[in-house]
LOLOLUM-138724 format. One record per atom (N, C-alpha, C): residue number from 0; x, y, z; atom name. Coordinates in nm, 4 decimals. Layout:
N
{pos NUM&c1 X&c2 Y&c3 Z&site CA}
...
REM end
This chain:
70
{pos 0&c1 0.1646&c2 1.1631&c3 -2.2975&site N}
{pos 0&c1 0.1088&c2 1.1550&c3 -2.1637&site CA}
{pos 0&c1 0.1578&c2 1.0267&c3 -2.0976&site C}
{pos 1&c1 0.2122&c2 1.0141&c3 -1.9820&site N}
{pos 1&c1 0.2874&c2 0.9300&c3 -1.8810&site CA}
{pos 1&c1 0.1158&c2 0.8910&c3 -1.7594&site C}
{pos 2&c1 0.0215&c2 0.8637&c3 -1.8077&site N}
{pos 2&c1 -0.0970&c2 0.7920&c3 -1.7539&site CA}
{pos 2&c1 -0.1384&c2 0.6434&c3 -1.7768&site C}
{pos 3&c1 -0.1775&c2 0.5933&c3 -1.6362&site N}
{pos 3&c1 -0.1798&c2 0.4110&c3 -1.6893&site CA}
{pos 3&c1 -0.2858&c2 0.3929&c3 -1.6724&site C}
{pos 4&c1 -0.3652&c2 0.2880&c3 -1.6778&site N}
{pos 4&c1 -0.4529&c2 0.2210&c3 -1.6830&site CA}
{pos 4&c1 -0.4905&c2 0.2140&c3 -1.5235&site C}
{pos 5&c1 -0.6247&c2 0.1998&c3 -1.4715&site N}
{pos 5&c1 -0.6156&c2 0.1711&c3 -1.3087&site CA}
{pos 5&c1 -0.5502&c2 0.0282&c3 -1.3174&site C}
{pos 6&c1 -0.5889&c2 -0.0549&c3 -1.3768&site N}
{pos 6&c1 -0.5380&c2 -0.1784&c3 -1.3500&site CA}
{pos 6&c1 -0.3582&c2 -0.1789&c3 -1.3326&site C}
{pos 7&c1 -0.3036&c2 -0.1278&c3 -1.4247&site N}
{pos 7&c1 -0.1613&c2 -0.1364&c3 -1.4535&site CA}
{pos 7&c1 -0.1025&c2 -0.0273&c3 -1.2646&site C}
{pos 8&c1 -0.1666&c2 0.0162&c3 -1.2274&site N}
{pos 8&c1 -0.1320&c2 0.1647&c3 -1.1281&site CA}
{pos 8&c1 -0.1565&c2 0.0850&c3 -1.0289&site C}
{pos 9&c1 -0.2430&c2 -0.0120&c3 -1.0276&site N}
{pos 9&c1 -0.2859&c2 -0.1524&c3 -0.8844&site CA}
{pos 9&c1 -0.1687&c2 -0.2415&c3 -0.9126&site C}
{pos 10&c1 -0.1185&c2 -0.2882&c3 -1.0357&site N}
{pos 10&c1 0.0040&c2 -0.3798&c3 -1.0404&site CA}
{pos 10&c1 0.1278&c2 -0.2678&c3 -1.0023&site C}
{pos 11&c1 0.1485&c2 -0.2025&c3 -1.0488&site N}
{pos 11&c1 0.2776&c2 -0.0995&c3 -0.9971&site CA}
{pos 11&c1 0.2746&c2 -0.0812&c3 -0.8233&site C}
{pos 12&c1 0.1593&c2 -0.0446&c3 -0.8305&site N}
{pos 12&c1 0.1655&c2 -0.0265&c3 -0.6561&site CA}
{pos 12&c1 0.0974&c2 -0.0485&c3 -0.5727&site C}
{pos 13&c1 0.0489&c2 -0.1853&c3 -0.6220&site N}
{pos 13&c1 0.0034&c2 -0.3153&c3 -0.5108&site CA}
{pos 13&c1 -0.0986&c2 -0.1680&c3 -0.4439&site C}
{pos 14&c1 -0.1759&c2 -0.2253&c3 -0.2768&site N}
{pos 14&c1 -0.2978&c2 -0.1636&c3 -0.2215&site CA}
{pos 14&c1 -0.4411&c2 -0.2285&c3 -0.2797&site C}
{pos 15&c1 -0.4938&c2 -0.0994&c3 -0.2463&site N}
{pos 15&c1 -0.6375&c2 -0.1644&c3 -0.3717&site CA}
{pos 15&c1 -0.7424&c2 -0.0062&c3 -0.3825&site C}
{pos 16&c1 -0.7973&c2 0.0045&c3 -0.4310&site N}
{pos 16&c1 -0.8614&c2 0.1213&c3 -0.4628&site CA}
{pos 16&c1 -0.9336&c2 0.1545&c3 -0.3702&site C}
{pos 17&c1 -0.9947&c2 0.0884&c3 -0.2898&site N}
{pos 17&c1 -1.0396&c2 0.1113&c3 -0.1033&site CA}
{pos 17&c1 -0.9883&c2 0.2123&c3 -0.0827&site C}
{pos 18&c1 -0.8361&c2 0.1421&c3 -0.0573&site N}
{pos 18&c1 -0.7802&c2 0.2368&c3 0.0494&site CA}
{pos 18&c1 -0.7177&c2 0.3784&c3 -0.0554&site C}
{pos 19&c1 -0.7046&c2 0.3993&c3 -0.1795&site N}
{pos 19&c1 -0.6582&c2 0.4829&c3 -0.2579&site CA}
{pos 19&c1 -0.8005&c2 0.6235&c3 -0.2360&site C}
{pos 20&c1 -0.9216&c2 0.5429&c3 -0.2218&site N}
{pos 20&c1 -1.0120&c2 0.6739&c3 -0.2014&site CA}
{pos 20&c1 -1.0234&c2 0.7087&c3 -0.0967&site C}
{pos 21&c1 -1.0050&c2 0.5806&c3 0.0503&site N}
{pos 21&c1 -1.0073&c2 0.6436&c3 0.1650&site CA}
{pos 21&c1 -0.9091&c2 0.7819&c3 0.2127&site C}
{pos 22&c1 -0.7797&c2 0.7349&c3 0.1465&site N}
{pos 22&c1 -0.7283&c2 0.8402&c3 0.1641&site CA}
{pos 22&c1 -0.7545&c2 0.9866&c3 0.1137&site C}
{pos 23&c1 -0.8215&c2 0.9810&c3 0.0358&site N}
{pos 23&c1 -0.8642&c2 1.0991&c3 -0.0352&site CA}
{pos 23&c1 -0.9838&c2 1.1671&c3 0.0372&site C}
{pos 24&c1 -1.0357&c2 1.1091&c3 0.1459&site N}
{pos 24&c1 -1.1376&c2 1.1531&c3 0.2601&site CA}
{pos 24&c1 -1.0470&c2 1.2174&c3 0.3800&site C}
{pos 25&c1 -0.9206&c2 1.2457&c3 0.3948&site N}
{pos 25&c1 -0.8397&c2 1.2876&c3 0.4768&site CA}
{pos 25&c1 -0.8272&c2 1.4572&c3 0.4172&site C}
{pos 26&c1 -0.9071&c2 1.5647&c3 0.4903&site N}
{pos 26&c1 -0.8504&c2 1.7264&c3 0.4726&site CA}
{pos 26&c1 -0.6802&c2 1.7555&c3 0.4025&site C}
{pos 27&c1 -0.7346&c2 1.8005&c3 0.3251&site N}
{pos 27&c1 -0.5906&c2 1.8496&c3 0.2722&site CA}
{pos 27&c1 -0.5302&c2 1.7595&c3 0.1879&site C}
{pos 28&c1 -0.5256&c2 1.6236&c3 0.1973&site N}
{pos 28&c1 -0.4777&c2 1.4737&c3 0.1540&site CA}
{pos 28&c1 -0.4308&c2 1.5523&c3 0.0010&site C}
{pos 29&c1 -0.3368&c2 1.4931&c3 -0.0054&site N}
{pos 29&c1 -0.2482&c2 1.4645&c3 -0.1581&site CA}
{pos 29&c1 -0.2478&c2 1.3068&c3 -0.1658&site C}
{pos 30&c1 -0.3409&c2 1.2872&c3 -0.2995&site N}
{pos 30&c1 -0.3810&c2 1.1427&c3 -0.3457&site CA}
{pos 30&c1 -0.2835&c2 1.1288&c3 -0.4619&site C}
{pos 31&c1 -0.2867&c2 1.0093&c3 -0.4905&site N}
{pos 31&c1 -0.2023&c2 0.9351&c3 -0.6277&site CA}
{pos 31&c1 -0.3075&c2 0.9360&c3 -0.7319&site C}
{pos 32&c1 -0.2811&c2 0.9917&c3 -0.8448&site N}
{pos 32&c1 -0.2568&c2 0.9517&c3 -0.9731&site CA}
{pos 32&c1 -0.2112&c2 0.8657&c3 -1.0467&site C}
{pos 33&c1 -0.3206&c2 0.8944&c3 -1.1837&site N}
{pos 33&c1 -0.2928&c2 0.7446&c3 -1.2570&site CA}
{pos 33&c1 -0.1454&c2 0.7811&c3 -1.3053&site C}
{pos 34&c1 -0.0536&c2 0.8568&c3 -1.2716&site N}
{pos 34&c1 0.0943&c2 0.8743&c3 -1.3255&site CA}
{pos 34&c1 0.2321&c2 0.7742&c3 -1.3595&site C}
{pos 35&c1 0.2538&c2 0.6952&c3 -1.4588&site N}
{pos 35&c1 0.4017&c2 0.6456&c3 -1.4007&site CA}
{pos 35&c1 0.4702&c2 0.7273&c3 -1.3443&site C}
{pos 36&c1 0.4693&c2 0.8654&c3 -1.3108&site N}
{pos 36&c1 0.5396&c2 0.8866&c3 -1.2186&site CA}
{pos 36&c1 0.5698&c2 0.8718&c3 -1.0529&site C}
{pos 37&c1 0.4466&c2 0.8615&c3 -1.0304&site N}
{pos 37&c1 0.4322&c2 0.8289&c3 -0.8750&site CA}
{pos 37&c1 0.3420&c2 0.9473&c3 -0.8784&site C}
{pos 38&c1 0.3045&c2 1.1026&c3 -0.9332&site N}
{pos 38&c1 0.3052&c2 1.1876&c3 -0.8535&site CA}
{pos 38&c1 0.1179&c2 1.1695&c3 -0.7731&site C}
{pos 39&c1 0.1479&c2 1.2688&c3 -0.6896&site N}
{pos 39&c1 0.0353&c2 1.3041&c3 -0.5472&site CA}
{pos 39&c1 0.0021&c2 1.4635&c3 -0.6044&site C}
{pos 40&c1 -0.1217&c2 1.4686&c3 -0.5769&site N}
{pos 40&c1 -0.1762&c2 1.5180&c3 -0.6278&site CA}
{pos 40&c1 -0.3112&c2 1.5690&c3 -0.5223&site C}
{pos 41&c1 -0.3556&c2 1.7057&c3 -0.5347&site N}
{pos 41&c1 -0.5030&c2 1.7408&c3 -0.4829&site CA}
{pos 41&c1 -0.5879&c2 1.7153&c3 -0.5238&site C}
{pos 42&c1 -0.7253&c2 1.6325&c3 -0.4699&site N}
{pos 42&c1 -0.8035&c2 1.5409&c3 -0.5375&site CA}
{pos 42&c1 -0.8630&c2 1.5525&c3 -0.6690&site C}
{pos 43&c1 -0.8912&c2 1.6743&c3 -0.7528&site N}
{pos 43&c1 -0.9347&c2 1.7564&c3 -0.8304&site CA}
{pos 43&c1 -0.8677&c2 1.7950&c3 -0.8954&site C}
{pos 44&c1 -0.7029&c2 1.8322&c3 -0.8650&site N}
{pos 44&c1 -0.6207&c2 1.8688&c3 -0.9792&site CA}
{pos 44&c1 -0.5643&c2 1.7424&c3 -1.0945&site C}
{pos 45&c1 -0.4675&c2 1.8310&c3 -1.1570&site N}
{pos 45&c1 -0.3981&c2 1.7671&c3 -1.2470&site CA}
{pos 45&c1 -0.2851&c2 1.7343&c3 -1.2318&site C}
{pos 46&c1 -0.1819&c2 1.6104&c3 -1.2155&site N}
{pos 46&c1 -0.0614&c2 1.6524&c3 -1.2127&site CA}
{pos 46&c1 0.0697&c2 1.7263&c3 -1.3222&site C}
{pos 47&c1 0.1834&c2 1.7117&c3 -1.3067&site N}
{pos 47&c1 0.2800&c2 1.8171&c3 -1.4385&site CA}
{pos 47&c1 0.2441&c2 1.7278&c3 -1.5753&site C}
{pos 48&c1 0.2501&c2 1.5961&c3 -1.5611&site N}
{pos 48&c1 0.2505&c2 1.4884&c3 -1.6916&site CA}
{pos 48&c1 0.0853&c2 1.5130&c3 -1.7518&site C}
{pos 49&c1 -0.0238&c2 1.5821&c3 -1.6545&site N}
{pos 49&c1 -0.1259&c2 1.5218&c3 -1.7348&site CA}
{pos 49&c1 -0.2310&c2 1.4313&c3 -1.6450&site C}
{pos 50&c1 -0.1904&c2 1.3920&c3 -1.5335&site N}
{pos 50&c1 -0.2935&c2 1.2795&c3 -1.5218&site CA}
{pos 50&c1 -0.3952&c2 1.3383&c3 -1.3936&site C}
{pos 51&c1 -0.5247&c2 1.2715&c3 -1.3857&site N}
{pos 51&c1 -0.5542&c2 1.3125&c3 -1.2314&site CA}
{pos 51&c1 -0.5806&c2 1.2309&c3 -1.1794&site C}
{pos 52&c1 -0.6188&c2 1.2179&c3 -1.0580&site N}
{pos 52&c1 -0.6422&c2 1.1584&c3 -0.9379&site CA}
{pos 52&c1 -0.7146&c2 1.0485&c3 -0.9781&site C}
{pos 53&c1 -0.6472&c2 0.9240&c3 -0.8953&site N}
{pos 53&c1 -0.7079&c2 0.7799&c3 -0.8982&site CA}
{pos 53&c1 -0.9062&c2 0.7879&c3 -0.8287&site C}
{pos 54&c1 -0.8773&c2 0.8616&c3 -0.7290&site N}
{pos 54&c1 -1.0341&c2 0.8623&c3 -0.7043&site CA}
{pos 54&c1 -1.1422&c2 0.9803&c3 -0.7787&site C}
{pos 55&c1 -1.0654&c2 1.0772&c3 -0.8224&site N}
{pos 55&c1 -1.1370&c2 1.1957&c3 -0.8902&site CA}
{pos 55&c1 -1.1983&c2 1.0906&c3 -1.0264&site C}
{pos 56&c1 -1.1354&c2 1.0142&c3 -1.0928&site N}
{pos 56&c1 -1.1643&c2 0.9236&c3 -1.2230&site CA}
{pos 56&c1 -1.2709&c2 0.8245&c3 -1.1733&site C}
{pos 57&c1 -1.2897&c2 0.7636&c3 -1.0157&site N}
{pos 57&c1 -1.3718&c2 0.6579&c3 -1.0348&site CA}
{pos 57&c1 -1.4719&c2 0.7502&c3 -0.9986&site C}
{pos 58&c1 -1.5258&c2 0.8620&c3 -0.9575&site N}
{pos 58&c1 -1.6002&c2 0.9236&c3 -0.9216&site CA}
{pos 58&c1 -1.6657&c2 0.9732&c3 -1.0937&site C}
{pos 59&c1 -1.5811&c2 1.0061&c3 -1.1940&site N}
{pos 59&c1 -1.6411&c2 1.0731&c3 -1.2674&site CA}
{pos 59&c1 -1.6673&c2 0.9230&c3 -1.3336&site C}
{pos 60&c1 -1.6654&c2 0.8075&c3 -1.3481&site N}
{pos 60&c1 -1.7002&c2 0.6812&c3 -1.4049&site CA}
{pos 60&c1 -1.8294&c2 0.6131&c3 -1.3301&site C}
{pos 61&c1 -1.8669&c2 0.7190&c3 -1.2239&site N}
{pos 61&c1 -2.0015&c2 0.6778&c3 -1.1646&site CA}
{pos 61&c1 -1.9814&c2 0.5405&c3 -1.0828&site C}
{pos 62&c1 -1.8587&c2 0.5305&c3 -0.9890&site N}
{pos 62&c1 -1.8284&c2 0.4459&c3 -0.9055&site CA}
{pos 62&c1 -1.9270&c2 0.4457&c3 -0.7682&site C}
{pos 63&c1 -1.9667&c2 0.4029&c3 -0.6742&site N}
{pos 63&c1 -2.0185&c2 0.4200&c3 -0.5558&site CA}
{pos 63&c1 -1.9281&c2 0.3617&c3 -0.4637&site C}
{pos 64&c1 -1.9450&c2 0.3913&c3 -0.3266&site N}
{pos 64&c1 -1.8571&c2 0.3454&c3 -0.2112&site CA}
{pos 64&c1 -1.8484&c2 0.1809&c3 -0.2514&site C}
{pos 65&c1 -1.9928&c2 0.1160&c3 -0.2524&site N}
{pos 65&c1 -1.9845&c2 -0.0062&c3 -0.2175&site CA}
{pos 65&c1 -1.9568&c2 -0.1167&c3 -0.3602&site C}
{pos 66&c1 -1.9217&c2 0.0130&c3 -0.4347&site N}
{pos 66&c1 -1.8848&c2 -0.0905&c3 -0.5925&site CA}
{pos 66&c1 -1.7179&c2 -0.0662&c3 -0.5727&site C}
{pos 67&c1 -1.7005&c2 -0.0431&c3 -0.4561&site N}
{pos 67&c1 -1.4809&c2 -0.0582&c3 -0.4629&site CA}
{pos 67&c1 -1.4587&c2 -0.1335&c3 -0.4065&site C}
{pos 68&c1 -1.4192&c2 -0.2725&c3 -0.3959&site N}
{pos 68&c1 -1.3112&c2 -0.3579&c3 -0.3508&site CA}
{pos 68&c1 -1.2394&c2 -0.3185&c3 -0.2142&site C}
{pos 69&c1 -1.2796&c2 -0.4201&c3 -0.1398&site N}
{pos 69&c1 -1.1656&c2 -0.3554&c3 -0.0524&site CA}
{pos 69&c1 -0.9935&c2 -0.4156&c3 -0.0388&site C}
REM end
């Protein structure tokens, strides 16, 4: 499996997890995954390697709006 760490996926591609879930509040939105690949993904799916969605994971880790960084 080609999946990183959130921390290591914030050093690869700089942002911050704010804006990684805001986007995932956009209809239709294809979000990033914890993938070294880069891939985008529907908030709920899986991508080809295995991984899912950067905000689908803080959601199932019992994250709240105001426990993300902006």
């Amino acid at each position: 499996m080609a999946c990183l760490s959130i921390e290591r996926y914030l050093q690869q591609n700089g942002g911050s997890l704010r804006s990684v879930v805001e986007k995932s509040l956009e209809p239709g939105a294809l979000v990033p995954t914890l993938c070294e690949h880069g891939c985008e993904i529907e908030l709920r799916a899986v991508c080809p390697h295995g991984c899912r969605s950067v905000a689908l994971l803080l959601m199932i880790a019992g994250y709240k709006w105001e426990d993300i960084d902006r």
